[in-house]
C-alpha positions in Angstrom: -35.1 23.6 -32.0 -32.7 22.9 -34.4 -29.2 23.1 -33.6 -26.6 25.1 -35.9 -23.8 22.4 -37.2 -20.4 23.5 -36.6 -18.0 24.3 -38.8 -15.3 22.3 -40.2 -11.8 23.5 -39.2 -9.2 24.5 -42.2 -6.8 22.0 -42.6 -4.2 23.9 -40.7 -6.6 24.5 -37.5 -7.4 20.7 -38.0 -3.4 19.3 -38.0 -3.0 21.8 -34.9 -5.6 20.7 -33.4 -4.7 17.2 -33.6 -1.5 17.0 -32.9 -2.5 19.5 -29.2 -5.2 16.2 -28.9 -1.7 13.8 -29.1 -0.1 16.0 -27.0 -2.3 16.4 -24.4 -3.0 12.7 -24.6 0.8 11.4 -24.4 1.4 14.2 -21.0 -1.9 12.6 -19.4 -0.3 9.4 -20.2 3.2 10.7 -18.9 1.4 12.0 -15.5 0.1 8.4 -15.1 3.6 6.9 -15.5 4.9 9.3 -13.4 2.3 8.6 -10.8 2.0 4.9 -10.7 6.2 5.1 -10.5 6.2 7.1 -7.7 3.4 5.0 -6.2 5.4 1.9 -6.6 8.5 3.7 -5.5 6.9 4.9 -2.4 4.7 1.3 -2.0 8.9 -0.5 -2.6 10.2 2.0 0.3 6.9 1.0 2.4 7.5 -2.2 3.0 11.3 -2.3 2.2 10.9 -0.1 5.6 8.4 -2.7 7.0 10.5 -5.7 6.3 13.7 -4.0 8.1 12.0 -3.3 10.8 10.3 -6.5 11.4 14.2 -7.9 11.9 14.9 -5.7 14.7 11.1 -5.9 16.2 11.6 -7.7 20.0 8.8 -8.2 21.7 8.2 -8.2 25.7 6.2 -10.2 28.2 4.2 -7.2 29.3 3.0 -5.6 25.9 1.5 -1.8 26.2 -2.1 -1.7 24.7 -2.6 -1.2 20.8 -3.5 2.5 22.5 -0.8 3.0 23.7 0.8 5.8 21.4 -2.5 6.7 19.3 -4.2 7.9 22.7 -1.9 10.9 22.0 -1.1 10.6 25.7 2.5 11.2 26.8 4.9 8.0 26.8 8.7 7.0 27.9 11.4 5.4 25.9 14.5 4.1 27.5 17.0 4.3 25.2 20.2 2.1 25.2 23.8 2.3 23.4 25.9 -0.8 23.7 29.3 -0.1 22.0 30.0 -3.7 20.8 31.8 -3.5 17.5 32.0 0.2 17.2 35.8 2.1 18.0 37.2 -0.9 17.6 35.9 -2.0 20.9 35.1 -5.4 21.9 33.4 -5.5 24.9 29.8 -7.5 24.9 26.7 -5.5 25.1 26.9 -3.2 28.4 25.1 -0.8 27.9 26.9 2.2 28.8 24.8 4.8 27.3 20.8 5.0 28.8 18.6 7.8 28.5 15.0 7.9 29.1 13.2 9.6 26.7 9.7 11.2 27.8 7.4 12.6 24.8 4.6 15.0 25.5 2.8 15.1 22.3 -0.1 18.1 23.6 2.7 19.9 25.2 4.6 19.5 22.4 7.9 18.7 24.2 10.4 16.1 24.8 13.0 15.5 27.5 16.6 13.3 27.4 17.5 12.4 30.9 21.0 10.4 31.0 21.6 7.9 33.5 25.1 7.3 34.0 26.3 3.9 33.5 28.2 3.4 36.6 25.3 4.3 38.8 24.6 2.2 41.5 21.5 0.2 41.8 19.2 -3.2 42.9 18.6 -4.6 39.7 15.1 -5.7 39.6 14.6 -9.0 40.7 18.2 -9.6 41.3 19.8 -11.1 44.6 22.7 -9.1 44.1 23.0 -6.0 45.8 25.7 -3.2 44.4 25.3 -3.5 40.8 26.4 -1.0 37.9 22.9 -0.2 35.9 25.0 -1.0 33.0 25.0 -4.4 33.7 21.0 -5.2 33.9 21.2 -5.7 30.1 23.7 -7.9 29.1 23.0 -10.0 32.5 19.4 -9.7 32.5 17.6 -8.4 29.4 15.7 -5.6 28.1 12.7 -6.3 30.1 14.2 -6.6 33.7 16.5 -3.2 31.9 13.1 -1.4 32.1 12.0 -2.4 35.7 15.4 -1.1 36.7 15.2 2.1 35.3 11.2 2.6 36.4 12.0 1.5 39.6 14.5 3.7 40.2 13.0 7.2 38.8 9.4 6.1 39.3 7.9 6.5 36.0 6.4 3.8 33.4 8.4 2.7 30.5 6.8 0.8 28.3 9.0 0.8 25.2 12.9 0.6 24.6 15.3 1.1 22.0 18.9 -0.7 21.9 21.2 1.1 19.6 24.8 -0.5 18.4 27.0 2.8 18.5 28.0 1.5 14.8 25.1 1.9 14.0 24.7 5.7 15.0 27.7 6.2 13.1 25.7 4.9 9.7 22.7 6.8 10.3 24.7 9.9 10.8 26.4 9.3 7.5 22.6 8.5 6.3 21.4 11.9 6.8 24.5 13.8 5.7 26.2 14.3 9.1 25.2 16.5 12.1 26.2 19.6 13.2 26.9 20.2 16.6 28.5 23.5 19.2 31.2 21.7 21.5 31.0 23.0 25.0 35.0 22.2 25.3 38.3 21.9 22.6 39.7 18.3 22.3 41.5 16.2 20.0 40.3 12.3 20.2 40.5 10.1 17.3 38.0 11.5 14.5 36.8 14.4 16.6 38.9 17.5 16.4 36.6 20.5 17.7 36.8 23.8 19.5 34.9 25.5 22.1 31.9 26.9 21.0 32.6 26.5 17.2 29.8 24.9 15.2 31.1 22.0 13.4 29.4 19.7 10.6 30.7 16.0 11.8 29.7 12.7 9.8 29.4 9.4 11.3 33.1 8.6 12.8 34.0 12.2 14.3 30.4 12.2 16.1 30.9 8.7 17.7 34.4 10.1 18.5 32.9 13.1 19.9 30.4 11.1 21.4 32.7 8.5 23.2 35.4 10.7 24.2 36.2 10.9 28.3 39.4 11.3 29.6 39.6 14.6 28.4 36.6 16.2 29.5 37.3 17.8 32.9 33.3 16.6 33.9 34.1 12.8 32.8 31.6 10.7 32.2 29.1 13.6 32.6 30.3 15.5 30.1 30.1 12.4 27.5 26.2 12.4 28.7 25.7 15.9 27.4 27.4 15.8 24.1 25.5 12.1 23.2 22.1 13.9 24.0 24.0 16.7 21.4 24.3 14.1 18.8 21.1 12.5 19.3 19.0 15.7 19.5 21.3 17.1 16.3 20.4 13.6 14.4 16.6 13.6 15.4 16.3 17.1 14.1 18.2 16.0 11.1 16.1 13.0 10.3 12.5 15.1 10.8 13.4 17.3 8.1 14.5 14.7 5.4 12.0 14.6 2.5 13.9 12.1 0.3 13.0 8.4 0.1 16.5 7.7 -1.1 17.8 9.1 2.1 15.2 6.9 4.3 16.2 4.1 2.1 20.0 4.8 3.8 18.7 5.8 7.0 16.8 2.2 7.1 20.0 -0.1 5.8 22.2 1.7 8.4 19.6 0.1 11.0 19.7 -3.3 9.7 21.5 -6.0 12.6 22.2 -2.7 14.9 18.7 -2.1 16.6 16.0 -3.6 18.6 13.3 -2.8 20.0 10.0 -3.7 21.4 7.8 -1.2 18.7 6.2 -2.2 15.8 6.7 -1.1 12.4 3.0 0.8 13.0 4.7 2.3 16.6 7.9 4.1 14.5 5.8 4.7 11.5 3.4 6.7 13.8 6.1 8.6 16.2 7.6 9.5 12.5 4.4 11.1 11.8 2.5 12.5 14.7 5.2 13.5 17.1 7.9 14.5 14.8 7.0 18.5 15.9 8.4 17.7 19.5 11.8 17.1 18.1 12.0 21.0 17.9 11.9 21.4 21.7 14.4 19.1 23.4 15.2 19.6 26.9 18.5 17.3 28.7 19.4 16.6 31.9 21.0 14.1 34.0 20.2 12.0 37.0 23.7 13.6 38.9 25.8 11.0 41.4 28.8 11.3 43.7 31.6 9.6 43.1 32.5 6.3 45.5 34.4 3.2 45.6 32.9 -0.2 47.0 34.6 -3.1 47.1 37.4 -1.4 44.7 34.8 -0.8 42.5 34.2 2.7 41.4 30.6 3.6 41.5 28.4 6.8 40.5 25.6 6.9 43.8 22.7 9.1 43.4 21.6 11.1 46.0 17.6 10.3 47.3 17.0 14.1 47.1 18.1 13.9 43.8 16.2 11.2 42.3 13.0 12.6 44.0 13.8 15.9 41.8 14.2 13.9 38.8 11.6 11.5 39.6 9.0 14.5 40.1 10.2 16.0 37.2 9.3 13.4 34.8 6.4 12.4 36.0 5.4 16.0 35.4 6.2 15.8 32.1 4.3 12.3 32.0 0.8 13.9 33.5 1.3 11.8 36.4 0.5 12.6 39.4 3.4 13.8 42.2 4.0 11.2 44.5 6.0 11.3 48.2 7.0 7.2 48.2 7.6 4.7 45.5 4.2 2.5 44.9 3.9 -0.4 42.1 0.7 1.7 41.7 2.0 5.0 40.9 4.4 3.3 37.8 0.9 2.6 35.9 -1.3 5.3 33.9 -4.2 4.9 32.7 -4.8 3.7 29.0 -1.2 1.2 28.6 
């Protein structure tokens, strides 16, 4: 069968033609550019990202299993704020801000629970008696921190984060500030607020609003409440950036102000999986009475009231209830 020969196009259809051929040609090309830029970009950010965090990477004797976070079961972070540097402060790494941080990734939730830093406990492995939590970390280090802190709520913690408050105030001003609803009216330093009247802060007035004290008729408790404000505000705030550029500042604020036992491949997959339990953040805090030792003024914790917390996160955990503290009952399965 023979097949019919097309015709030849005028010269006008021809040119047009053609020049819809360039065109098409050059935007395919342009596409490609476009792509392979964006590809380096991103690939740049990737390990511009890795490399930062391979600085502030600390690892620990007892390491949790490479499953530890992709088993999707729930895990606890004890997170630490020293303020060495920031304020104009110059006191050496106590670490007078610890929350544990529990992550449910099937329930979908997440829970803050302060600790205040004058609370009186046994360090772990310590032959002192009548110590400030506070102090396990600049006299004992992150890991003996963690046995501390699972010892005295009865969970497992098997990672930790150590935050220099300057370096909260730069990833604040990273993300373009945080807003926050004060639960009182005060004046200190950058922080000028009123009673329940949103306010957009950047990096300085949120550490100020963070750190302030003496003004707060619940002390140090009410300090607790508006950090897990700030952190909550910022963690919110950071799930919702889209913008390498941003991540780019979010990342340079962390340079020489964190460490931590995750790995590049731990952050990169909290960032990814979990970031949907940042949307339901519950706070509360492990509540002491007031009392002086020694001349020493000390926050003790009521046993009722550690048991409450205690069962609390364990529930949060999946773990099992448990009546008495056991080595044992610190250890799920699959870490």
């Amino acid at each position: 069968m023979n097949e019919t020969p097309e015709e030849p196009l005028p010269p006008r259809e021809e040119a047009r033609h053609v020049n819809h051929s360039r065109k098409l040609k050059w935007l395919i090309a342009l596409l490609c550019l476009l792509l392979l830029a964006g590809g380096l970009y991103a690939w740049f950010a990737y390990h511009n990202a890795k490399n930062t965090f391979s600085q502030t990477y600390r690892a620990l004797p007892t390491k949790p299993s490479d499953t530890a976070l992709t088993s999707g079961k729930p895990f606890a972070v004890l997170l630490l704020g020293t303020d060495t540097g920031a304020l104009g402060r110059h006191d050496v790494g106590r670490t007078d801000t610890m929350i544990v941080a529990t992550i449910n990734p099937k329930k979908q939730t997440a829970k803050l629970t302060s600790i205040p830093r004058d609370t009186l406990v046994n360090i772990y492995g310590s032959q002192q008696d009548d110590e400030k939590i506070n102090a396990a970390f600049p006299l004992y280090g992150p890991e003996t921190t963690i046995k501390t802190v699972e010892h005295l709520v009865n969970i497992p913690i098997h990672y930790y984060v150590l935050l220099n408050m300057g370096g909260l105030e730069k990833m604040i001003d990273a993300v373009g500030g945080v807003t926050v609803t004060p639960p009182l009216t005060f004046h200190y330093q950058q922080a000028n607020v009123v009673k329940g009247k949103s306010i957009h802060l950047n990096g300085a007035s949120a550490l100020a609003y963070s750190r302030m004290r003496d003004q707060d008729p619940l002390g140090d408790y009410g300090r607790q409440q508006r950090q897990r404000q700030i952190i909550k505000a910022l963690v919110l705030k950071e799930a919702s950036l889209k913008s390498l550029p941003r991540y780019q500042n979010v990342l340079s604020s962390l340079k020489n102000n964190l460490q931590t036992n995750m790995t590049f491949q731990d952050l990169l997959w909290i960032r990814t999986k979990y970031g949907h339990t940042s949307r339901h953040v519950q706070s509360q805090t492990l509540q002491g009475k007031p009392a002086v030792i020694n001349g020493i003024d000390y926050q003790i914790a009521p046993q009722a009231t550690i048991d409450q917390v205690s069962k609390g996160l364990r529930a949060d955990l999946d773990l099992p209830a448990v009546n008495t503290f056991t080595t044992d009952a610190l250890e799920p399965a699959g870490f």
